[in-house]
C-alpha positions, 0 to 999 in steps of 0.5 A: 929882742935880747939885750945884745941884739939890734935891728938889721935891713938889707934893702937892694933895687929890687926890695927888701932882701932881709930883715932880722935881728943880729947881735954882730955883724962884719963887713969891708967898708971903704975904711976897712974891715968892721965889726959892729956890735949893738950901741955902736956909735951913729955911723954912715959908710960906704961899703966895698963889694964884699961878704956881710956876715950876720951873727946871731948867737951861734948861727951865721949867715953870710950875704954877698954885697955888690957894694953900697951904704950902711947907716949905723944907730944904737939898736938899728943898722941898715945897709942899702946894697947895689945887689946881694945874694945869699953865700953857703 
């Protein structure tokens, strides 16, 4: 794994929707909208129904979350998801 890279799991009812490695990720909590890079502080939020997009270098991928939780440590994110589904 790269310097600037973390861990990140979408789970939702069904199972494991993705596992990967990401180096920034954006989503709409019930705070707002965030960014998270690698070392972020320890974070947990509710999430709103919206598109998570996953950066990994310069490749995107956007997911859409039928809202949940997120659990942010320094080199790991989780998001526990009501559904999700891939978006082009």
């Amino acid at each position: 794994m790269a310097d600037n890279m973390f861990e990140l799991r979408i789970i939702e009812p069904d199972g494991l929707f993705f596992e990967g490695e990401a180096n920034f990720i954006e989503f709409t909590s019930v705070e707002g909208k965030m960014g998270v890079y690698k070392n972020h502080i320890p974070l947990t939020t509710i999430l709103e129904p919206c598109t998570v997009k996953i950066y990994n270098g310069e490749e995107v991928k956007k997911v859409k979350i039928g809202g949940g939780f997120v659990e942010i440590l320094k080199t790991k994110i989780t998001i526990l998801a009501e559904s999700a589904s891939w978006l082009e």
